[in-house]
C-alpha positions as CSV (number, residue, x, y, z in Angstrom):
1,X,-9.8,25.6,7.6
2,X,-10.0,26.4,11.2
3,X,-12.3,23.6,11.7
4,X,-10.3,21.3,10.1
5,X,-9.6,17.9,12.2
6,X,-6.5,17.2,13.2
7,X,-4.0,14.2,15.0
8,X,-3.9,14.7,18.1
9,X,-0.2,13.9,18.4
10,X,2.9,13.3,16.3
11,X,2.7,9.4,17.2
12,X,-0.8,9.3,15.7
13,X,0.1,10.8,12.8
14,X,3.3,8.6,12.1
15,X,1.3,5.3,13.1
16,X,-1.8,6.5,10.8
17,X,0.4,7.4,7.9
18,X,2.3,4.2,8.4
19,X,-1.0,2.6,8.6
20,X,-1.6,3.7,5.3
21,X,1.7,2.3,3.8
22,X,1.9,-0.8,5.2
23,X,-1.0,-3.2,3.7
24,X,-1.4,-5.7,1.1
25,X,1.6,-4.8,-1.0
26,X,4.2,-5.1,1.8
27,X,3.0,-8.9,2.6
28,X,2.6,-10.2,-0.5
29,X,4.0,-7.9,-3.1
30,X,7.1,-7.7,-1.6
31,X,8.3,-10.7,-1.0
32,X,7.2,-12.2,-4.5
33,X,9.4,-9.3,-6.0
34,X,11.7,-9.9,-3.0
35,X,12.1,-13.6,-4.7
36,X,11.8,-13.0,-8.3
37,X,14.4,-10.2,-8.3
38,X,17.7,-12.0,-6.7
39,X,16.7,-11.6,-3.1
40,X,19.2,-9.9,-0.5
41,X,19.6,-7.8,-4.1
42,X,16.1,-6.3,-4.2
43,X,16.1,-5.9,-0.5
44,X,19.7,-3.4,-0.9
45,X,18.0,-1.6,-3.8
46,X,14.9,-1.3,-2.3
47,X,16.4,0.0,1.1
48,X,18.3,2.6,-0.8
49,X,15.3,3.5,-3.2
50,X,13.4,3.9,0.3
51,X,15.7,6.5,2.0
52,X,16.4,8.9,-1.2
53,X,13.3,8.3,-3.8
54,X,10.3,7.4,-1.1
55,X,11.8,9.8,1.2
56,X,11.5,12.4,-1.1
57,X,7.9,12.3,-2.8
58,X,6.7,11.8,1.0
59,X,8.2,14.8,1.8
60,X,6.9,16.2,-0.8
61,X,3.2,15.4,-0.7
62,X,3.1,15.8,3.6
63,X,4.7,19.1,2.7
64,X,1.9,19.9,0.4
65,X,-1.2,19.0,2.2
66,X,0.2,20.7,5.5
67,X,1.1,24.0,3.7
68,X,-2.5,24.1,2.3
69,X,-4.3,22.3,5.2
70,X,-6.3,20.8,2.0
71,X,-6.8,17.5,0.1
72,X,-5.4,16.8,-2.7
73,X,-8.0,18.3,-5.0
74,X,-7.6,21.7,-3.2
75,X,-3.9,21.3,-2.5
76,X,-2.5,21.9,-5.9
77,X,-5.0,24.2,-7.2
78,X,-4.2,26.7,-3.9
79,X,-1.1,27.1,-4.8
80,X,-1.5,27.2,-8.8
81,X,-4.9,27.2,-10.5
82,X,-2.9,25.6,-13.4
83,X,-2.8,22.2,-12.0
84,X,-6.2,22.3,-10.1
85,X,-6.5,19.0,-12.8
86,X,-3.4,17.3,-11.3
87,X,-5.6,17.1,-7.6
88,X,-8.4,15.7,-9.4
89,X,-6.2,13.0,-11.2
90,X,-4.6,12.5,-7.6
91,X,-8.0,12.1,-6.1
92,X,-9.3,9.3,-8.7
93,X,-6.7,7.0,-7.6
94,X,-8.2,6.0,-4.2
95,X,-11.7,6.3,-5.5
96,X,-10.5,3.8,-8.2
97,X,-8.3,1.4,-5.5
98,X,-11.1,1.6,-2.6
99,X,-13.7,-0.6,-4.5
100,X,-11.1,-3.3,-5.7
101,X,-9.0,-3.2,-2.7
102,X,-12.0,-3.6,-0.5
103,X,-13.0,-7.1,-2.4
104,X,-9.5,-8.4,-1.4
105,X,-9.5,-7.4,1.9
106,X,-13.1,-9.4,2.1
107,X,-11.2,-12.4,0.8
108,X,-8.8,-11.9,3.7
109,X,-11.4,-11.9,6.5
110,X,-13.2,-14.9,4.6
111,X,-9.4,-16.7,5.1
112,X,-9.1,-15.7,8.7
113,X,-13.2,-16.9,9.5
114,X,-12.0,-20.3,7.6
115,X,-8.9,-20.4,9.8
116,X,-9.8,-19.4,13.0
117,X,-12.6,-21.9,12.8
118,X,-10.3,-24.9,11.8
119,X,-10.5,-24.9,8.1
120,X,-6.7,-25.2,7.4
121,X,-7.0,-28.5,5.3
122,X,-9.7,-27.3,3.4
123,X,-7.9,-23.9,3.0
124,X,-4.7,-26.1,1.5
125,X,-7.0,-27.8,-1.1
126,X,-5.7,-26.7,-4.9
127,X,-9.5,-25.4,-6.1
128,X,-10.4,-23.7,-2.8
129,X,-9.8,-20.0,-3.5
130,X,-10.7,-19.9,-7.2
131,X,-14.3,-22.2,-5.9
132,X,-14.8,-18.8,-3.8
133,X,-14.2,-16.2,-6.4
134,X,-15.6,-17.4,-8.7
135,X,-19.1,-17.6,-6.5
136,X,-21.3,-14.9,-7.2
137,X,-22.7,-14.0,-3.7
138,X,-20.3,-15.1,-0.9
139,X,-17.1,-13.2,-2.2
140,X,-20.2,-10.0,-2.6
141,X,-20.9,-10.9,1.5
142,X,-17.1,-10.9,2.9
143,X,-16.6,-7.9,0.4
144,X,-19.5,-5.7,2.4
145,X,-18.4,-7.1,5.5
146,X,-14.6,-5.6,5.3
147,X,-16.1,-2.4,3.5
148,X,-18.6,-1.9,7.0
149,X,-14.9,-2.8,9.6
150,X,-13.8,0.0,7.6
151,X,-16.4,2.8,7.1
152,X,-17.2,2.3,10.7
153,X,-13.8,3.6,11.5
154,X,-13.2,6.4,9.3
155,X,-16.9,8.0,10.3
156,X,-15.4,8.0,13.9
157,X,-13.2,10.7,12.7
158,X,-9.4,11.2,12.7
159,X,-8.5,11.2,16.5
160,X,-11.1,9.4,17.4
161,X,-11.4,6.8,14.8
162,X,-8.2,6.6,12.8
163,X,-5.6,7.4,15.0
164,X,-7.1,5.5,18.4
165,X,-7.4,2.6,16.0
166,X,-3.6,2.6,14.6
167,X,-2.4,2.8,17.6
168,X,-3.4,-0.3,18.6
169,X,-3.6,-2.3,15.5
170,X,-0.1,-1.5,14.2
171,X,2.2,-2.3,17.3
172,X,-0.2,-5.5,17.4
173,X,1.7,-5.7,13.7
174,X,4.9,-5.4,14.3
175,X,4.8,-8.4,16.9
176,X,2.3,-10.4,15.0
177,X,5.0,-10.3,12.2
178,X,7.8,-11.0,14.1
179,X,6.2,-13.9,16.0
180,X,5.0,-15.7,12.6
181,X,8.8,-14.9,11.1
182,X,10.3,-16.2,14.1
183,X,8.2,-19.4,14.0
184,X,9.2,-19.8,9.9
185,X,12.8,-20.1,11.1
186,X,12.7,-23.1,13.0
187,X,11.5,-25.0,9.9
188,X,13.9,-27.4,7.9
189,X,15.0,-25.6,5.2
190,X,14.3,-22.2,6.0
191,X,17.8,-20.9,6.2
192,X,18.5,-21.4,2.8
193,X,15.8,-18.9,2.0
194,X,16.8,-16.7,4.6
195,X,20.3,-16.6,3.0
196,X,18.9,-16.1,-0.6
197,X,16.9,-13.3,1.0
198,X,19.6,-11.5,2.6
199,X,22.7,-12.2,0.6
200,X,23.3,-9.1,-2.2
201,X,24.4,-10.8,-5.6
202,X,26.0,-8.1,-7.9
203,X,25.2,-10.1,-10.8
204,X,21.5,-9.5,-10.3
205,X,21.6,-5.8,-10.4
206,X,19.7,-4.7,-13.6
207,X,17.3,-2.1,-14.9
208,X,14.6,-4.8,-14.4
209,X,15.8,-4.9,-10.8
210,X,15.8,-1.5,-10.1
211,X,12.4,-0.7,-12.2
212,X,10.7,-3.3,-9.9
213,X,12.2,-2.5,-6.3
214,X,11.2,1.6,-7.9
215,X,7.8,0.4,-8.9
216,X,7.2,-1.5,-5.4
217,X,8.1,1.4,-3.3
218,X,6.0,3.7,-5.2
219,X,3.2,1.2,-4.8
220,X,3.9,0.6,-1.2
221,X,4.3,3.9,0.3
222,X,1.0,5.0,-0.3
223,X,2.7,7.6,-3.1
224,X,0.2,9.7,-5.4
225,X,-2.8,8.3,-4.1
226,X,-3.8,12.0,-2.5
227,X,-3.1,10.2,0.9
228,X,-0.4,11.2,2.1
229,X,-1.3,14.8,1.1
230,X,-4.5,14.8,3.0
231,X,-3.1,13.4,6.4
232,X,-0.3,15.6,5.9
233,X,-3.2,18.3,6.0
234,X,-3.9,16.9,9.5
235,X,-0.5,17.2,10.7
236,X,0.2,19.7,13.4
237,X,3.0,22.5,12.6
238,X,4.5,22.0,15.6
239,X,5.3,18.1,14.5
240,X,8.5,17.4,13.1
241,X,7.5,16.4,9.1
242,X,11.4,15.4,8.3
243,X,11.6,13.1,11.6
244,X,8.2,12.1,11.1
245,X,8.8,10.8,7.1
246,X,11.8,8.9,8.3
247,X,9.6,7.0,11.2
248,X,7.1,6.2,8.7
249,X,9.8,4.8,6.4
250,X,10.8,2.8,9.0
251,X,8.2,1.1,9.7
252,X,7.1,0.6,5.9
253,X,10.1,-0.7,5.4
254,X,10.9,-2.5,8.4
255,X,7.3,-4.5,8.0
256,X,8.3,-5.1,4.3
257,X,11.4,-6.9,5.5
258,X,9.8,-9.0,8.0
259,X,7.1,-9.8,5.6
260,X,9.8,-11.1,3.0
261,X,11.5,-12.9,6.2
262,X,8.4,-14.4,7.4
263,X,7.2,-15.8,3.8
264,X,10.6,-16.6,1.7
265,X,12.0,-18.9,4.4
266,X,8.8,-20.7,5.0
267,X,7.8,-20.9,1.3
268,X,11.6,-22.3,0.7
269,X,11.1,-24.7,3.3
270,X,7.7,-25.8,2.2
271,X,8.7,-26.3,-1.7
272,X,12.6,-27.8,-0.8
273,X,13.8,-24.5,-2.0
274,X,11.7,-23.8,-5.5
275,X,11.4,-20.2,-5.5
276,X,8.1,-20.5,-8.2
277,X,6.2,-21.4,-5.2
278,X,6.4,-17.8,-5.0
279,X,3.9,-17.1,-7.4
280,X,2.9,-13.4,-7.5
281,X,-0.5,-11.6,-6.5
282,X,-3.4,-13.5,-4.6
283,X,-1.5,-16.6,-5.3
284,X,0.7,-16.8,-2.9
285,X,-1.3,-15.4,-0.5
286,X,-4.6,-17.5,-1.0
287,X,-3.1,-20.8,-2.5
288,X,0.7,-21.4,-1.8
289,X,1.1,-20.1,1.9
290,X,-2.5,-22.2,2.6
291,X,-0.5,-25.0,1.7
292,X,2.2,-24.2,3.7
293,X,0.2,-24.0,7.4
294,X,-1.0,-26.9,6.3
295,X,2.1,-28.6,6.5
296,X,3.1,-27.1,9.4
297,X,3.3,-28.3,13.3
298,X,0.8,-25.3,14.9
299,X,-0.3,-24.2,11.4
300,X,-3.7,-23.5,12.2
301,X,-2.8,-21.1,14.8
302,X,0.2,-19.7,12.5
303,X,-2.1,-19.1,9.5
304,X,-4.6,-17.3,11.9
305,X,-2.6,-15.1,13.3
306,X,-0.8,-14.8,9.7
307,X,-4.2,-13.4,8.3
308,X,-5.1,-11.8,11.5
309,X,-1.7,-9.8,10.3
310,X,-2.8,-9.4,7.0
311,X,-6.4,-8.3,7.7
312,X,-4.9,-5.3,10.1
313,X,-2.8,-4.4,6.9
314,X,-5.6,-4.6,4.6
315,X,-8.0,-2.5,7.1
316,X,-4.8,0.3,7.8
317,X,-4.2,1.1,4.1
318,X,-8.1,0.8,3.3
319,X,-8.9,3.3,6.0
320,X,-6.8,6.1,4.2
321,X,-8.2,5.3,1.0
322,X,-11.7,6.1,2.5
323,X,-10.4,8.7,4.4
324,X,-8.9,10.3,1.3
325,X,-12.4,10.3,-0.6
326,X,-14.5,11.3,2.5
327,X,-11.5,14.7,3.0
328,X,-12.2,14.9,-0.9
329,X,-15.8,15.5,-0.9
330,X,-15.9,17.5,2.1
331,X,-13.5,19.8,0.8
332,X,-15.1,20.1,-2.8
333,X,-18.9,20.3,-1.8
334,X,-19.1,21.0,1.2
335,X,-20.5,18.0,2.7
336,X,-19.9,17.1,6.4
337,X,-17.9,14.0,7.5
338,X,-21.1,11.9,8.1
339,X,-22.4,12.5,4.8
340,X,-19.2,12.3,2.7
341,X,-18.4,8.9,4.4
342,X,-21.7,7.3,3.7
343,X,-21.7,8.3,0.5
344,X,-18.0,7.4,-0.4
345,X,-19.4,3.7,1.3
346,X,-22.4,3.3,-0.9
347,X,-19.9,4.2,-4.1
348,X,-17.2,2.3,-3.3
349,X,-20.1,-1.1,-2.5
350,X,-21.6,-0.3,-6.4
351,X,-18.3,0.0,-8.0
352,X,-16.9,-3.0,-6.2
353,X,-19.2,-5.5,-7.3
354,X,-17.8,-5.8,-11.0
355,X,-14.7,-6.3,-9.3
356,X,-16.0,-9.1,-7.0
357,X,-18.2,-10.7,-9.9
358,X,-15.6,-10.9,-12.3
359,X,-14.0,-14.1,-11.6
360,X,-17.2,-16.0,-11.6
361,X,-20.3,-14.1,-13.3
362,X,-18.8,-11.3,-14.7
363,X,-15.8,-13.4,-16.4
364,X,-16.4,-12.7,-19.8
365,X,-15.5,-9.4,-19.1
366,X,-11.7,-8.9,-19.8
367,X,-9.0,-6.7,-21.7
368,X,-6.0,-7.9,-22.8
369,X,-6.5,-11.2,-20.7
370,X,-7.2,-9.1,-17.2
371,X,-10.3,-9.7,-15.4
372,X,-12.4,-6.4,-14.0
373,X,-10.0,-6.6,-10.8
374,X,-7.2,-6.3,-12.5
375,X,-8.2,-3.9,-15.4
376,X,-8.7,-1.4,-12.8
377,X,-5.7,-2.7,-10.6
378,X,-3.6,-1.7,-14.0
379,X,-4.8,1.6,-14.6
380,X,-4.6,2.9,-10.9
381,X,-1.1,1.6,-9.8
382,X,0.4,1.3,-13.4
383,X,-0.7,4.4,-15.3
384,X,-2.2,7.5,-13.1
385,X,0.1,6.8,-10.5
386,X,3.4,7.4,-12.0
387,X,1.4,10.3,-14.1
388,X,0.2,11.7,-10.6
389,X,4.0,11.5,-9.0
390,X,5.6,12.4,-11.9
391,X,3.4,15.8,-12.1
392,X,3.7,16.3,-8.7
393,X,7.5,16.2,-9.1
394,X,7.3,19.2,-11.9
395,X,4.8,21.2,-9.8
396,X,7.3,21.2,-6.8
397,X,10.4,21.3,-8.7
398,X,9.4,23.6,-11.2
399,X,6.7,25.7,-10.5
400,X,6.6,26.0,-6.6
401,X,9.8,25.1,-6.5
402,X,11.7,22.9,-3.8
403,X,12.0,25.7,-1.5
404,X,8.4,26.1,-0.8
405,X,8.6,22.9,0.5
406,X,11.8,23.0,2.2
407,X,9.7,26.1,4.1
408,X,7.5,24.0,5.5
409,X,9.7,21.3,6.8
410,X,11.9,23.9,8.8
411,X,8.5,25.7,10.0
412,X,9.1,23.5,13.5
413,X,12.4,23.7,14.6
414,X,14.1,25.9,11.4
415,X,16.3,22.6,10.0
416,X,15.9,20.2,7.2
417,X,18.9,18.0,7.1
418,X,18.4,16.3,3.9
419,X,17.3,19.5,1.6
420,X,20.5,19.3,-1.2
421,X,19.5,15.9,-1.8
422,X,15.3,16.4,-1.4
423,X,16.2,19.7,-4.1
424,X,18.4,17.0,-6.9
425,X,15.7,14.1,-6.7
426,X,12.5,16.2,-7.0
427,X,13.5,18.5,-9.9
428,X,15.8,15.5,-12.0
429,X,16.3,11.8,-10.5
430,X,12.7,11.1,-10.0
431,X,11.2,12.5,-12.7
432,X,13.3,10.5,-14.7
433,X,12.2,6.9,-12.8
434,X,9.0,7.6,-12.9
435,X,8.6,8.1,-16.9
436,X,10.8,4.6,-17.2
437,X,7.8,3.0,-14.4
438,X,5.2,4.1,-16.7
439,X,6.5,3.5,-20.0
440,X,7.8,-0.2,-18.9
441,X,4.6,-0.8,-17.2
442,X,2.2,0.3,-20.1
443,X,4.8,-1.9,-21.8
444,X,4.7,-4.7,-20.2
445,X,0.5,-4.7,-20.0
446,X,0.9,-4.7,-24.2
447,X,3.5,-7.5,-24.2
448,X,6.0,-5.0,-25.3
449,X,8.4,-5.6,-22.6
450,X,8.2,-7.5,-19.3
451,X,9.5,-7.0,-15.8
């Protein structure tokens, strides 16, 4: 325990653990929900979700890996033997993500190689992206390319690896995003989508709505994954965990927001206002916005620095997914760091290749119409995550109860302004979400019900 690393400072800690947030789901996800979900109406619901719901379980899971200066898979058992099974379910999720999320992020370094070196027109071409996947041995190369960017930072350590390296890449970020949504603006057309995305319309607020702007922040906040709980395990006592959840919401959210305002216009602009040109998943990222620089004045340098963005959000949440194994196995077996992360590497390479095969070799495997990607895509975010947060909201509310928690916030300066409403949604509001995500997401994968 003594030994245990640590951030060397409560701005490495929030930019880390907004590292870990911010990635694939906040620039694509979002603004495909953002779109399909009445616009400035998921962005209100969301931004509310965000400050009571996903301010909430992160208190919740920082609290927990601080108090126990543990992973999750030690975490929970410390404190009750009972649910030592709820740390392991909470530690398969990232070993399940890493693999699949590490193909995608190959495909994004493949896009910014093609980009950076001219290859915008061919980029726009309609059989470009599925020509790639469905290649057996390039997509494999790009794959173990983005898997060595990020082992080699995550076996640097925390402070010397993970927090030196989000301190640089996510400011870079924020103005990367800003400069590309700024740029969208000046396009003809793009104000339309700027007023679809920012104008509330009451008559869009349903249970759909609110399921999917629930389900998004769950999936974007890095929420019962076992991150949060093992960089909260790296947090010093004498950082402030309330003030430090509410930066790291910021920033989530804020780069969400920009990411919505930096596609919707464009896309808009680029389809004379069709919103299905906002297809969802790697579709709009690998095909539709493509076709967009293409069209563009400058949109070889915009879609450069576009998946220049992307790839520093892909690299960000797929260092805390390592990170999150590697703390596992150390704290388990034993192992040290160097030998955890090489291992955690060599398992994540041999359970990524179905993943990476199964749009070309492998594509006669499938369930229920989902290739390999998305089979394990569907179990991680859509059934042990909302099993993972809902547990975790029964263990704090009910068996440690809130107050353990509410312990640890105060342990720095003795105040924890939002407690009453932390104390409602952990034991009651959330738990009840979180059964309606899983049952409409199991749902919806059987054709029972759809989003």
């Amino acid at each position: 325990m003594q030994n245990r690393s640590n951030f060397s400072s409560k701005i490495g800690f929030v930019l880390a653990a907004s590292g870990s947030a911010v990635g694939l789901g906040n620039i694509w996800r979002f603004p495909y929900l953002a779109a399909k979900y009445g616009g400035g109406t998921f962005l209100l619901i969301y931004l509310i979700l965000a400050v009571t719901f996903g301010f909430t379980l992160m208190i919740a899971e920082i609290g927990l890996g601080r108090k126990t200066g543990l992973s999750a898979i030690g975490a929970f058992k410390s404190l009750d033997k009972r649910f030592g099974f709820l740390g392991f379910l909470a530690a398969l999720v990232p070993v399940i993500i890493f693999p699949y999320y590490s193909v995608i992020g190959g495909w994004v370094v493949k896009y910014f190689a093609v980009f950076i070196s001219g290859g915008v027109q061919s980029a726009a071409a309609d059989d470009y992206f599925t020509g790639f996947i469905s290649s057996a041995g390039e997509p494999i190369g790009w794959f173990f390319l983005f898997m060595a960017f990020t082992a080699i930072v995550v076996l640097c350590g925390v402070e010397k690896g993970i927090e030196k390296v989000s301190k640089v890449m996510m400011p870079v970020l924020v103005v990367l995003t800003i400069i590309i949504a700024a740029y969208g603006l000046t396009l003809d057309g793009a104000m339309e989508g700027v007023a679809y995305y920012l104008k509330p319309h009451m008559s869009d607020v349903s249970a759909k709505t609110i399921l999917a702007a629930m389900g998004q922040l769950f999936y974007s906040m890095s929420l019962a994954m076992g991150i949060m709980i093992t960089y909260g395990s790296y947090m010093k006592k004498d950082n402030n965990l309330e003030g430090s959840v509410r930066q790291i919401e910021l920033f989530d959210t804020g780069i969400a927001f920009l990411a919505g305002l930096m596609i919707i216009p464009a896309v808009f602009a680029f389809s004379g206002g069709d919103r299905s040109a906002l297809s969802a998943g790697p579709g709009l990222m690998f095909m539709t916005l493509p076709k967009v620089f293409a069209s563009m004045k400058f949109g070889g340098a915009i879609g450069t620095l576009f998946f220049l963005l992307v790839f520093f959000a892909a690299l960000t949440s797929a260092i805390s997914l390592m990170e999150t194994i590697v703390s596992v196995f150390c704290d388990k077996f034993g192992w040290t760091r160097r030998f955890s992360g090489i291992f955690s590497a060599v398992l994540a390479l041999i359970m990524g290749i179905p993943s990476s095969l199964g749009f070309g070799p492998l594509s006669f495997i499938s369930w229920m119409g989902m290739s390999v990607l998305d089979i394990m895509d569907f179990v991680s975010n859509s059934v042990l995550m909302p099993i993972v947060a809902l547990f975790t909201c029964i263990f704090v509310g009910f068996i440690i109860k809130p107050k353990a928690i509410a312990d640890e916030v105060k342990e720095t300066d003795g105040t924890f302004k939002a407690e009453k409403m932390f104390n409602v949604i952990i034991k009651w509001v959330a738990p009840i979400f979180l059964v309606l995500i899983l049952v409409s997401s199991v749902a919806s994968a059987f054709g029972a019900f759809s989003l």
